[in-house]
C-alpha positions as CSV (number, residue, x, y, z in Angstrom):
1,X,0.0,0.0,0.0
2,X,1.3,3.4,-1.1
3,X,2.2,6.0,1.9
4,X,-1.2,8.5,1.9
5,X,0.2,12.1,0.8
6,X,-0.5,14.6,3.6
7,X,-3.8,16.2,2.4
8,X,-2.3,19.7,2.6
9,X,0.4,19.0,0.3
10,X,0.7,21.9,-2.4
11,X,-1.0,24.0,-0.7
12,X,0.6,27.3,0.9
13,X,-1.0,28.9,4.4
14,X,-0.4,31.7,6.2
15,X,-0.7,32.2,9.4
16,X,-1.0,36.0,11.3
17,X,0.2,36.1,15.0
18,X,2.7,32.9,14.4
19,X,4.7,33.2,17.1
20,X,2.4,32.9,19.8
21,X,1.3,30.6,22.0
22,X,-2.1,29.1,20.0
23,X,-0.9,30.0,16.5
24,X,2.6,29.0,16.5
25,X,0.5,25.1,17.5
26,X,-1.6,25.9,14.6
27,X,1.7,26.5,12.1
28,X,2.9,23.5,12.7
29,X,-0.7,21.3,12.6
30,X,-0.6,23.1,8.9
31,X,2.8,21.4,8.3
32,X,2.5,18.7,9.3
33,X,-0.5,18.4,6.8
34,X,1.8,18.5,4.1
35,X,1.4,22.8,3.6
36,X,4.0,25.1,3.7
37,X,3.5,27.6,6.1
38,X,4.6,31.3,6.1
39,X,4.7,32.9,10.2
40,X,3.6,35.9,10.0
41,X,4.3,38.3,12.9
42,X,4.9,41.2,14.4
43,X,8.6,40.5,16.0
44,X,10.1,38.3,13.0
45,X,12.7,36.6,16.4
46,X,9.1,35.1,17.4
47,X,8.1,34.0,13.8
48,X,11.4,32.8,12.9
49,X,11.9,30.7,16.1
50,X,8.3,29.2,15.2
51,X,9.8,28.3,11.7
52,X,12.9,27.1,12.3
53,X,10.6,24.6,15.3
54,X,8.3,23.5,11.9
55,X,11.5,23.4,9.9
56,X,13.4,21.0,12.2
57,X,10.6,18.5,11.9
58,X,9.6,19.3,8.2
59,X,12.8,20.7,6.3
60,X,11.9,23.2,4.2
61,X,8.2,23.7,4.8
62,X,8.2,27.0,6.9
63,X,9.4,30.8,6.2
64,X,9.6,33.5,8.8
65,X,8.1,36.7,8.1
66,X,7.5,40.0,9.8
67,X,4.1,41.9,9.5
68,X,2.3,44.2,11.3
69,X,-1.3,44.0,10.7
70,X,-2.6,47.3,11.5
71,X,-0.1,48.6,8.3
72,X,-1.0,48.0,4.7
73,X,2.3,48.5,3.2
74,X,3.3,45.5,5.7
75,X,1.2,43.6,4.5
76,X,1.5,43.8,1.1
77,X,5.2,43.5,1.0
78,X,4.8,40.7,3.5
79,X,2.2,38.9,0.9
80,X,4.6,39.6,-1.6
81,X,7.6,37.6,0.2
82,X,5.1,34.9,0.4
83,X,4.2,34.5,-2.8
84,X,8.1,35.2,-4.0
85,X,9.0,31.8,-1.3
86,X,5.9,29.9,-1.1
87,X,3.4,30.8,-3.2
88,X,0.2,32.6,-3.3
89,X,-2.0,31.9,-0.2
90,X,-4.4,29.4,-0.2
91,X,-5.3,29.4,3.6
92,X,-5.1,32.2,5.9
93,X,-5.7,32.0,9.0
94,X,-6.0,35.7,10.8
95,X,-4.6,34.7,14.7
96,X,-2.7,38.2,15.1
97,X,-4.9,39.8,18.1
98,X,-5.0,40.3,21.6
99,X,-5.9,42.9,25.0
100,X,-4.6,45.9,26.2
101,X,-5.0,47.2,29.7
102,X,-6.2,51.0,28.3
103,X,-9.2,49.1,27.4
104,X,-9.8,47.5,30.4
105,X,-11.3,48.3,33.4
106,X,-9.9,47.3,37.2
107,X,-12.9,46.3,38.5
108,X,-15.8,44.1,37.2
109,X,-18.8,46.0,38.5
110,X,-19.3,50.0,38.8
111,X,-20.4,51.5,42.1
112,X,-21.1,55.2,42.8
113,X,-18.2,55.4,45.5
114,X,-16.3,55.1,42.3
115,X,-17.1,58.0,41.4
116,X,-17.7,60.1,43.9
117,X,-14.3,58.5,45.8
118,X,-12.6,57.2,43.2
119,X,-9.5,54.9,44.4
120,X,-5.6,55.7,43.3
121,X,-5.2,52.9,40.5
122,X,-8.8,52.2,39.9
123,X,-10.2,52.3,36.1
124,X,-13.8,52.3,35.8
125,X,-15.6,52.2,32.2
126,X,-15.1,56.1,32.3
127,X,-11.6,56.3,32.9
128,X,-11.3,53.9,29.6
129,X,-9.0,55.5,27.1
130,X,-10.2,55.7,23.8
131,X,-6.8,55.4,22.2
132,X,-6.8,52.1,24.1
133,X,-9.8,51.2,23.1
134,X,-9.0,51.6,19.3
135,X,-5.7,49.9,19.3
136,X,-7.5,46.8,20.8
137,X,-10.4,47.1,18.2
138,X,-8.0,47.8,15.5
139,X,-5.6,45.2,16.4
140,X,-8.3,42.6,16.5
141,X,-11.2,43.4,13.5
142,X,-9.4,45.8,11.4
143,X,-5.7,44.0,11.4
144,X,-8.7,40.8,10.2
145,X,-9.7,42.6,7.9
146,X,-7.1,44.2,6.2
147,X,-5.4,41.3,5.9
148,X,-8.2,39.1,4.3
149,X,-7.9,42.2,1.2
150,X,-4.6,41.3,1.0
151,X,-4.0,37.6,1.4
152,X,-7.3,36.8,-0.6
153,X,-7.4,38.8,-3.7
154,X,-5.3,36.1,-5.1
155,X,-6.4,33.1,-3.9
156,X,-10.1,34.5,-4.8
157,X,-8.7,33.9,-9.0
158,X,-7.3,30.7,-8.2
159,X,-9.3,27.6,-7.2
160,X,-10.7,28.5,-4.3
161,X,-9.4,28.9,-0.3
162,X,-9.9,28.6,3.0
163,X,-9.9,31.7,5.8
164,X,-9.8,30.6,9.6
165,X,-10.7,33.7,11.8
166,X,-9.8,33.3,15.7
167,X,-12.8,34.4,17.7
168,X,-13.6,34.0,21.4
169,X,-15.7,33.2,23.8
170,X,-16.1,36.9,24.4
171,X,-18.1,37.3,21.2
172,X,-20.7,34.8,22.5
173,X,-21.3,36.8,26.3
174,X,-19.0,39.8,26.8
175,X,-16.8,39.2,29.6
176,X,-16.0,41.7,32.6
177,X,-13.6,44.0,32.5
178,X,-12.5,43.9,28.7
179,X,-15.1,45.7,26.7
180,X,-13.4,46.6,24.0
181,X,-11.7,43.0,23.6
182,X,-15.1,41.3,23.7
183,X,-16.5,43.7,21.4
184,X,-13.4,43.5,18.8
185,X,-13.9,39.8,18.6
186,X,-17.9,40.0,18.3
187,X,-17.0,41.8,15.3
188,X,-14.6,39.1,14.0
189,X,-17.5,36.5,14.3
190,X,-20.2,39.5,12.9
191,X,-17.2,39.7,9.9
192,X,-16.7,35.6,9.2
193,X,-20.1,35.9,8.3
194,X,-20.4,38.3,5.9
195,X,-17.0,37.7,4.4
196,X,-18.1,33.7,4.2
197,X,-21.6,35.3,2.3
198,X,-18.9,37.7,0.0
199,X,-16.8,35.2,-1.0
200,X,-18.8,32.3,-1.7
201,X,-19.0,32.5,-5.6
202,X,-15.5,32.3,-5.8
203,X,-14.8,29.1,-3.8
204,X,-13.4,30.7,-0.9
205,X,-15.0,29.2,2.7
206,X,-14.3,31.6,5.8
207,X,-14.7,29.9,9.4
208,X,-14.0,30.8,12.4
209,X,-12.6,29.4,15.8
210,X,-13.5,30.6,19.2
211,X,-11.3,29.8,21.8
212,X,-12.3,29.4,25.0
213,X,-9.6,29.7,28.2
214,X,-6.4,28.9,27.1
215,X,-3.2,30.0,29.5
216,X,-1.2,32.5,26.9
217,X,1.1,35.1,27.3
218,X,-1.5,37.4,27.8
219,X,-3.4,36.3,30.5
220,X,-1.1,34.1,32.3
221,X,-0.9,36.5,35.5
222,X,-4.5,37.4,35.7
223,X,-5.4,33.8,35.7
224,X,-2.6,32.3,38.0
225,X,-0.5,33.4,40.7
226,X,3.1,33.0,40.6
227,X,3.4,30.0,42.5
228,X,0.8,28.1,39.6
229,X,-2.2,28.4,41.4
230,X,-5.1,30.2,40.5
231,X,-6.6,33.5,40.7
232,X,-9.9,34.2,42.1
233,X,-10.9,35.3,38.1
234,X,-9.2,31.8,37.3
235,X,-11.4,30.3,39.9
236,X,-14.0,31.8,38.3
237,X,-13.6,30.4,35.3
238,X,-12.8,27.0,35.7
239,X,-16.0,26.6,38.1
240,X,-17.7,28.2,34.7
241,X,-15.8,25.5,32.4
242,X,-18.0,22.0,32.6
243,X,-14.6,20.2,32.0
244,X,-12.7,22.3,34.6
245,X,-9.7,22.6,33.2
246,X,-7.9,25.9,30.3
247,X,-7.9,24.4,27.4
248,X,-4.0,23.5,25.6
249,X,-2.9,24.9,22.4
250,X,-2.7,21.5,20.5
251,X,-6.9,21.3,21.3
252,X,-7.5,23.4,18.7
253,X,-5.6,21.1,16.1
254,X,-8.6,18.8,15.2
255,X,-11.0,22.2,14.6
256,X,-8.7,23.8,12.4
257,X,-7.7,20.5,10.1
258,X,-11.3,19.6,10.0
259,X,-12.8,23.4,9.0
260,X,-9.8,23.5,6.4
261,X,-10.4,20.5,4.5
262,X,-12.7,20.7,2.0
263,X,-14.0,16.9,1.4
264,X,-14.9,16.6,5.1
265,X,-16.2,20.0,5.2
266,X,-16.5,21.5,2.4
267,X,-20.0,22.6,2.6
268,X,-19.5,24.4,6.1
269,X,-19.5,27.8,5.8
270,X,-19.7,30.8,7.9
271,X,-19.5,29.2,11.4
272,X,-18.3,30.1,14.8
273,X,-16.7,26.8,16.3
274,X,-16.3,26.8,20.4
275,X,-13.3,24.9,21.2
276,X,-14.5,25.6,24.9
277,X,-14.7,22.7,27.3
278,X,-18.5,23.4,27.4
279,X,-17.9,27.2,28.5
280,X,-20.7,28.8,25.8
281,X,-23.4,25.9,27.0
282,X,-23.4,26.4,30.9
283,X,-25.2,28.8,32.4
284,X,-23.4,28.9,36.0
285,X,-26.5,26.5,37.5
């Protein structure tokens, strides 16, 4: 019997936000699928580290490359590397995103003494900065969608692609504390469904995954302490989390292959997919 050819093979993916945490895993699910894989991100030390990992296992299937999302000349000269190494793009999957603490507030409830005595080093939703607030909206819809224009214009004349948008559970129920994060992403779901609509007469499917708790960069120290254990928010969450337990990078391996391959699902289009350990279903009785 003949050795089954990786299903991905041929085909070139990019991935945004690469040398994180949950997209670096994703990178290297990709390659190992038989694609190659251009790492796209904003410190190219992150993305090439990523690469050389993918690399090192599969010679030759990964590229480092730095972009900054919220920048169209980036982009473009970033898409152009790709396509000078790889190949034009036929999967893209928009993972560059993230929280900022100018659009956060310090406490998860407003009371009047707030106001009227407002604590040193307390942010309520009026002390938000707006600058804040449109860096994390930005970073998160607008770096999506700016580089869906310029990833997909190609692979919209070839034969078709895939986009893979990372959501959250914050687009399902806002979270406390991070308005503008949870509303950033509930356009990134609002946006995988349109673009899915927009591009479906030229072959291209747009998904998207929505994480649930996953221990990142990001929110390590405001869901663990520095001895491991966890924060009363952590707490919080994991009592909220049926399966009571973060979710780890490589569980979001199996939603990604499946959404991306187009005999198992190539008539799903438009979808959110919670990868959530039952977060979105309880309802905290």
């Amino acid at each position: 019997m003949s050795e089954q050819v990786p299903f991905l093979t041929g085909k070139v993916a990019v991935v945004t936000g690469g040398g994180g945490i949950l997209c670096s895993v994703m990178a290297e699910a990709l390659a190992s699928a038989g694609a190659s894989v251009a790492v796209l991100d904003l410190k190219l030390d992150s993305a090439q580290a990523v690469a050389d990992k993918i690399n090192a296992a599969y010679p030759g299937k990964a590229i480092a490359v730095a972009a900054n999302v919220l920048e169209m000349e980036s982009l473009e000269a970033a898409e152009a590397e790709v396509c000078a190494k790889l190949g034009p793009c036929d999967i893209l999957v928009n993972g560059a995103g993230g929280n900022n603490p100018r659009g956060t507030t310090s406490k998860e409830y407003l009371f009047r003494e707030d106001i009227l005595n407002k604590a040193e080093g307390v942010t309520t939703f009026f002390d938000l900065d707006p600058s804040g607030i449109n860096f994390v909206f930005n970073l998160n819809f607008i770096g999506t969608l700016q580089t869906s224009q310029v990833f997909c214009k190609k692979m919209a004349l070839k034969d078709g692609g895939n986009v893979i948008n990372i959501s959250s559970m914050n687009a399902f129920t806002p979270l406390t504390k991070i308005p503008a994060y949870s509303g950033a992403k509930a356009a990134v779901s609002n946006f995988t469904q349109w673009l899915a609509v927009h591009f479906s007469k030229v072959g291209i499917r747009v998904n998207a995954i929505a994480p649930g708790f996953f221990l990142t960069n990001q929110n390590r120290t405001l869901l663990t302490n520095p001895d491991g254990s966890l924060t009363a928010r952590g707490n919080t969450i994991i009592s909220q989390t049926p399966m009571g337990k973060f979710g780890k990078p490589e569980d979001l391996i199996g939603a990604l292959l499946y959404l991306i391959d187009n005999e198992k699902a190539g008539f799903v289009n438009g979808i959110v997919l919670p990868v959530d350990g039952g977060f979105s279903s309880f309802s905290g009785v």
